[in-house]
C-alpha positions as a printed Julia matrix, in Angstrom:
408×3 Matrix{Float64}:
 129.66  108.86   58.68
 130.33  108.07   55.35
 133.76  106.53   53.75
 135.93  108.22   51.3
 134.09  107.73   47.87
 136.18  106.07   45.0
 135.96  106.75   41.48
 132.57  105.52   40.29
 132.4   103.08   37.98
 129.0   101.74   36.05
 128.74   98.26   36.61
 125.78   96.13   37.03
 126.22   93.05   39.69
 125.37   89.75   39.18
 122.14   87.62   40.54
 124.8    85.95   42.16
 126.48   88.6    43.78
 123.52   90.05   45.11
 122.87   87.35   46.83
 125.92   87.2    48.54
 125.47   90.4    49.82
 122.29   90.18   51.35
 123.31   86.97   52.87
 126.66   88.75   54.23
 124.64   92.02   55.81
 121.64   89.27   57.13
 124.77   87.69   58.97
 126.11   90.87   60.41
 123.0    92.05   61.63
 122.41   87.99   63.43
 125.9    88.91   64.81
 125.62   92.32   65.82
 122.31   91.88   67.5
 123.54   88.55   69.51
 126.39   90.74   70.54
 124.18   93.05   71.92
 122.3    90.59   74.32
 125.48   89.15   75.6
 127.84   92.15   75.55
 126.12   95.58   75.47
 128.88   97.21   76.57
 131.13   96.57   73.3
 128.14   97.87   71.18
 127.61  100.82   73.64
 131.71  101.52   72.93
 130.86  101.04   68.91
 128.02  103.81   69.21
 130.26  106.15   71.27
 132.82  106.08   68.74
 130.53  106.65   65.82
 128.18  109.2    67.65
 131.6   111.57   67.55
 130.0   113.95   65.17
 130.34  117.83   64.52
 127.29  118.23   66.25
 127.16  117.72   69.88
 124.75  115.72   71.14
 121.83  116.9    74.01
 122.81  115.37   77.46
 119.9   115.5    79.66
 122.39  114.11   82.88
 125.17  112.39   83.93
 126.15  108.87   84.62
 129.17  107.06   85.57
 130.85  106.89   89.13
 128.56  109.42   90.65
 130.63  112.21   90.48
 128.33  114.16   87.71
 131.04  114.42   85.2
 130.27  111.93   82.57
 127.93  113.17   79.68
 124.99  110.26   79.27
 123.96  110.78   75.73
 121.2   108.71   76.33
 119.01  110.76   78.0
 118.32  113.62   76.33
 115.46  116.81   75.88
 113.65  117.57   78.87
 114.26  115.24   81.9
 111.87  114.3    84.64
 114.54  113.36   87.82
 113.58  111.92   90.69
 115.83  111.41   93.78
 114.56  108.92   96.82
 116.91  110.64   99.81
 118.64  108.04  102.58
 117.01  109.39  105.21
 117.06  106.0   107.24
 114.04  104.31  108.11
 111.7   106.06  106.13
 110.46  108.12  103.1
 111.73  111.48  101.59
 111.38  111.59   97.42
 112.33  114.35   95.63
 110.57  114.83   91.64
 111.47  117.54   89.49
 108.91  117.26   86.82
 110.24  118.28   82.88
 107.65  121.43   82.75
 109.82  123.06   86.18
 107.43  121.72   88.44
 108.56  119.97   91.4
 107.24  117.37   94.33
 108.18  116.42   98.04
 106.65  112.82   98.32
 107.03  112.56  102.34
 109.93  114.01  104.83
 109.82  111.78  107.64
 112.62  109.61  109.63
 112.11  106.93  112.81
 111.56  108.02  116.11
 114.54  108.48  118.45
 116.84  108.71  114.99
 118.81  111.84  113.72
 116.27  113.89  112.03
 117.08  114.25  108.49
 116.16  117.66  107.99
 119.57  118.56  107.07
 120.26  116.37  104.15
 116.75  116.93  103.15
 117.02  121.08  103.04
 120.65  120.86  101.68
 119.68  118.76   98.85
 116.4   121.5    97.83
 118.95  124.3    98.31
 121.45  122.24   95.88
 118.52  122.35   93.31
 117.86  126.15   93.57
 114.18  125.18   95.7
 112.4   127.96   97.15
 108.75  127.21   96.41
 107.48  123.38   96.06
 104.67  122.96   93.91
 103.43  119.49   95.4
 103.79  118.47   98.68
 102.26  114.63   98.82
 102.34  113.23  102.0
 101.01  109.24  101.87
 100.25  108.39  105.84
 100.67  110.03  108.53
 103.39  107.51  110.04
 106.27  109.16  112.16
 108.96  107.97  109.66
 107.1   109.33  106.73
 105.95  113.24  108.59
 108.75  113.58  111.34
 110.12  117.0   109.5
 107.07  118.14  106.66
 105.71  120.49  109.01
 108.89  121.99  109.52
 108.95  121.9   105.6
 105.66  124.25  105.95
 107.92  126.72  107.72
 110.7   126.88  106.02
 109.58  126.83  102.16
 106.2   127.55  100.33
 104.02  124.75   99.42
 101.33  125.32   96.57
  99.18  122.41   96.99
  99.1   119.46   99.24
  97.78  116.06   98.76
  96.84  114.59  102.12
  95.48  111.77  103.93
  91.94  112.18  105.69
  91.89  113.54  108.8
  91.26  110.21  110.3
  94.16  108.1   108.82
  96.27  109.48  112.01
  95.89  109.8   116.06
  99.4   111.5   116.31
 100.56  114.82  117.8
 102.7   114.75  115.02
 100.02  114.52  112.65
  97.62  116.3   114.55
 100.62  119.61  114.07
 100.66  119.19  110.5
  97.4   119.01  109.5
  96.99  122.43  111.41
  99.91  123.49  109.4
  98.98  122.36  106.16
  95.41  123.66  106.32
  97.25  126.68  107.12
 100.1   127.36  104.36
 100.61  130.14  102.16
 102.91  131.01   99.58
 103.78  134.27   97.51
 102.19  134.21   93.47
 103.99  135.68   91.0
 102.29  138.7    90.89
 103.24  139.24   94.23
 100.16  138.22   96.11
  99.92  135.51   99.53
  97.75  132.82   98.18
  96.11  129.84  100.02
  97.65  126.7    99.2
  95.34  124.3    97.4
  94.57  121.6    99.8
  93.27  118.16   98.52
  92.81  114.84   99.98
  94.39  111.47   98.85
  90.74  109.42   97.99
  89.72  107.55   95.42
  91.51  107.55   91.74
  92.7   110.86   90.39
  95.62  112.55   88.43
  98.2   115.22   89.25
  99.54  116.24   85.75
 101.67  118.81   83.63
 102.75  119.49   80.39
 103.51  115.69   79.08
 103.27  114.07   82.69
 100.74  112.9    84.78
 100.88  110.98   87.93
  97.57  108.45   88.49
  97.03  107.95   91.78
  95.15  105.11   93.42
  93.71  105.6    97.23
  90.52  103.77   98.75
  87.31  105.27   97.91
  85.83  107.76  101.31
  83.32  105.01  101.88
  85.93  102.23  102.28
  88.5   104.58  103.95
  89.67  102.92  107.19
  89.3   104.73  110.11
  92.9   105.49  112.12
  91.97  107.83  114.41
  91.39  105.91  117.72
  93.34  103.36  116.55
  96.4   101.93  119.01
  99.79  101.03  117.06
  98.8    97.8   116.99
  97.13   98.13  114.08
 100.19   99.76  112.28
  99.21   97.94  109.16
  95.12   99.83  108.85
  97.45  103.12  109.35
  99.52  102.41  106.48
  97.22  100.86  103.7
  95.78  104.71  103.29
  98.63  105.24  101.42
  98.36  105.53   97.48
  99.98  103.43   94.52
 100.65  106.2    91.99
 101.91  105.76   88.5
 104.27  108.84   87.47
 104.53  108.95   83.51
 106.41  110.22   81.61
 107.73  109.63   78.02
 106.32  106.08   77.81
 108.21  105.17   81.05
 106.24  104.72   84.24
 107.69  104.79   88.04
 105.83  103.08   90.98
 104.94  104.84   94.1
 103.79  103.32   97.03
 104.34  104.82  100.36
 103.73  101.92  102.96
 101.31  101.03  100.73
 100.94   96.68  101.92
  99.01   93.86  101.01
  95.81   95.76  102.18
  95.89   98.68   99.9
  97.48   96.4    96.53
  94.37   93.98   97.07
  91.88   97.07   96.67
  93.55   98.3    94.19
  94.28   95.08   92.09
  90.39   94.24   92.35
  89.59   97.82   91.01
  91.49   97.22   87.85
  93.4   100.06   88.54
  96.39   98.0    87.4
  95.18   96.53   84.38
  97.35   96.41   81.11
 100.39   98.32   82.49
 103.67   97.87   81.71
 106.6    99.89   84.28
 109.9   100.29   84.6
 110.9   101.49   88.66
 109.51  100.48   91.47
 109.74  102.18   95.33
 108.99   99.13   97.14
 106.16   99.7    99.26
 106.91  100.14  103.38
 110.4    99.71  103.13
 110.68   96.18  102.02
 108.18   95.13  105.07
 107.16   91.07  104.11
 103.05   92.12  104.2
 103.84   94.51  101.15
 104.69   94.02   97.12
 102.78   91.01   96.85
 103.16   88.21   94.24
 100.27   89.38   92.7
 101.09   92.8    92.86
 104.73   92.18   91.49
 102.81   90.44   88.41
 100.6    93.29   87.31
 103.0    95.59   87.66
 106.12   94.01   85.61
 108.4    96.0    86.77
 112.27   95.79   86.07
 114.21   98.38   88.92
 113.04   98.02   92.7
 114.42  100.77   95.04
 113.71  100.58   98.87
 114.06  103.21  101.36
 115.31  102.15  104.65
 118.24  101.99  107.1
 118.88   98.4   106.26
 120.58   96.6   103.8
 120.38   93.21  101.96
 123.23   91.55  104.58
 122.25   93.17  107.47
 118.4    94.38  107.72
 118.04   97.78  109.69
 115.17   98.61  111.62
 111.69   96.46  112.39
 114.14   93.86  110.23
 113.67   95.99  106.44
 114.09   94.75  104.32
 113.08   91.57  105.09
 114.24   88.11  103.78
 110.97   87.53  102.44
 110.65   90.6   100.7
 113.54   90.19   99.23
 113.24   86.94   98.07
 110.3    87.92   96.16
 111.78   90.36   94.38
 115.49   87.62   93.4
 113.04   84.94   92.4
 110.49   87.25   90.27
 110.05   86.23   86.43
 107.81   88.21   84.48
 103.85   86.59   84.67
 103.97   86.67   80.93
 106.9    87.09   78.97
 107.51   90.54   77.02
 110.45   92.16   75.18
 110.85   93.75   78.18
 113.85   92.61   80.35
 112.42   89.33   82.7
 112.22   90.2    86.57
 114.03   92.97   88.0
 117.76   94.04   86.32
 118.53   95.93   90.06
 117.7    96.75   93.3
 118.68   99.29   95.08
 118.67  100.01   99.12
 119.02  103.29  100.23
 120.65  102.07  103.22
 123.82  100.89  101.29
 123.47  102.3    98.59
 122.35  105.55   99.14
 120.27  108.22   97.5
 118.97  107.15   94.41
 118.66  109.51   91.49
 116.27  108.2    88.11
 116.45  110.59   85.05
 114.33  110.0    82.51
 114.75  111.84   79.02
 111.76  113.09   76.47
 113.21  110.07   74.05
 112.29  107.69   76.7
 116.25  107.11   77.81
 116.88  106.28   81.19
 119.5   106.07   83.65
 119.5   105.1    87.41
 122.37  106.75   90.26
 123.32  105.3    93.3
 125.62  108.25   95.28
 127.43  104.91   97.62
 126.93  102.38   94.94
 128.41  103.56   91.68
 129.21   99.88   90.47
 124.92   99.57   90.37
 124.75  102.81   88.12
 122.73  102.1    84.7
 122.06  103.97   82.09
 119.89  102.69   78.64
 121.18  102.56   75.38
 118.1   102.23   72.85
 120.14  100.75   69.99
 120.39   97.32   69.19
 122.74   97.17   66.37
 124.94   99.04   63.93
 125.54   97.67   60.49
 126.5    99.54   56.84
 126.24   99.0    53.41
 129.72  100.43   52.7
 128.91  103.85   51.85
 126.57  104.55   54.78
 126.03  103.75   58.52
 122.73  102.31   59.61
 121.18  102.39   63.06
 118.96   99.49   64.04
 116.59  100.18   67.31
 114.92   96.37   68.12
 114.24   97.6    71.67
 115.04   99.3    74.44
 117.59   97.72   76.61
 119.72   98.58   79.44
 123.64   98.51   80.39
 126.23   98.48   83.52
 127.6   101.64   83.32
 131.83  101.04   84.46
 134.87  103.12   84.63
């Protein structure tokens, strides 16, 4: 936005003078950008008022107080959204992918709880869902499988990514492996096709057009046998799951399943985890004290923890997640070496109280974070760091990405 031009006049400015000048804009840029660190929110209200062009800008979501009407400029083109449902004490993650693909990371809820089949199947038909492209289930724990068979019957599933056979001793599991070796769906052309069935072992990649998820699983020669196991070794049963990294426009998300200590060791001596940098992680087994390590935590460097459970951070819900020690971990983390990144985690978020969690993440790399119970923890990123001008023209500095409290 340019000001009204004045009569132009020829006149050539002094040595001293121009020195002046670049002093004064050095001094408004020191300003602006200090104002940024300790009040975002005023520069965020500067951009919003300047950004109020002719042309309207692409809103890839919404952010605000969770009702969906607020335009977020800030994430814009094609959007990857993920959604990690309250289901209680367990898993259920929704992923629609920017190409139109989509993911069901786990359906499962505790024993003896209200299924969550409900919420889960209201939510897909609130999205339009009638065919999933990837169902990835991570273990075959009760709280993580309770309702994906019932998935199987109800929509069509185009590949699965499974556990081996002998990561569970269930019936449970035992019903939807039958199932899942099973499933069908309709192609476009018409025809019933045989879903493509792969197993979780080993390092490989899902991907689409400008995604891929990298996912992380012991090798089948180190695979622990579950099969004739008893419950007591709950913790065997639940390092099969995967850590995945879902990218996406130079951000990365975390996934874990119940992923513990056993699985992050593995994986941290493969080098899986070497020179990353992320932005979200799903805590792995529901904020459980034997998972997200220290070490873990310090390869990952990542600055938004969600955890899916029942609980919350006053009073802890089922088998005590989260727990105090999980959580502790997560308050006192600093980053293992500093980056222009924002040091230890901004949020975290617990399904529990908070409830489901929807990230959206925009082909510019924007990003904003929902809570549907928790709208005061809604963010959403602004990626400029300063405004200044010259008098005749408007100047947008990006020094980094940063992030913002989103309130009404």
């Amino acid at each position: 936005m340019a000001r009204a031009k004045t009569a132009k006049r020829k006149k050539k400015l002094s040595k001293g003078k121009i020195i002046f000048l670049v002093v004064l804009v050095l001094i408004i840029i020191a300003a602006l950008v200090a104002l940024w660190y300790f009040r975002p929110d005023v520069i965020n209200g500067i951009i919003a008022s300047l950004t109020q062009k002719d042309e309207p800008q692409d809103t890839g979501g919404n952010i605000g107080n969770g009702s969906g009407q607020e335009d977020n400029p800030y994430v814009t083109g094609d959007t990857l959204e993920m959604t990690v449902l309250d289901i209680g004490q367990g898993d259920c993650i929704y992923i629609a992918f920017p190409d139109g693909k989509n993911m069901m990371m786990d359906i499962g809820s505790e024993l003896r709880s209200t299924s969550p089949w409900n919420h889960a199947d209201e939510f897909l038909k609130s999205k339009n869902v009638t065919q999933i492209d990837y169902l990835f289930i991570t273990h075959g724990d009760y709280d993580h499988i309770r309702d994906a068979k019932k998935l199987l019957d109800n929509y069509e599933i185009k590949s699965l990514y499974m556990p081996l056979d002998k990561a569970q001793y269930s019936n449970t599991w035992l019903n939807l492996l039958e199932a899942a070796r099973a499933e069908t769906y309709t192609s476009a052309d018409g025809k019933t096709v045989d879903a493509e069935y792969n197993n979780n072992v080993g390092a490989y990649t899902i991907s689409g057009e400008n995604w891929e998820m990298k996912c992380y699983a012991f090798d089948e020669n180190n695979y622990p046998d579950c099969s004739t196991e008893s419950k007591a070794d709950a913790e065997k049963i639940n390092s099969v799951s995967p850590i995945c990294l879902l990218e996406y426009a130079d951000r990365t998300i975390v996934l874990t399943g119940d992923a513990n200590e056993i699985t992050e060791e593995y994986v941290l001596a493969k080098g899986y985890l070497d020179n990353i940098d992320t932005d979200i992680l799903k805590v792995g087994h529901h904020g459980s004290k034997t998972s997200t390590t220290q070490a873990f935590l310090d390869k990952i460097d990542a600055e938004f923890a969600i955890i899916s459970t029942n609980g919350s951070r006053e009073v802890p819900g089922s088998y005590e997640h989260p727990t105090k020690e999980l959580l502790a971990r997560l308050d006192g983390y600093t980053d293992a070496v500093p980056d222009a990144d924002y040091n230890g985690f901004r949020q975290i978020y617990i399904t529990g109280s908070d409830g489901d969690i929807t990230v959206k993440i925009g082909a510019n790399g924007g990003i904003n974070i929902t809570a549907s119970e928790a709208a005061d923890k809604n963010y959403g990123e602004v990626q400029v760091a300063a405004v200044i001008t010259d008098g005749q023209k408007l100047y947008v500095v990006c020094i980094k990405r940063d992030a913002y409290v989103v309130q009404e």
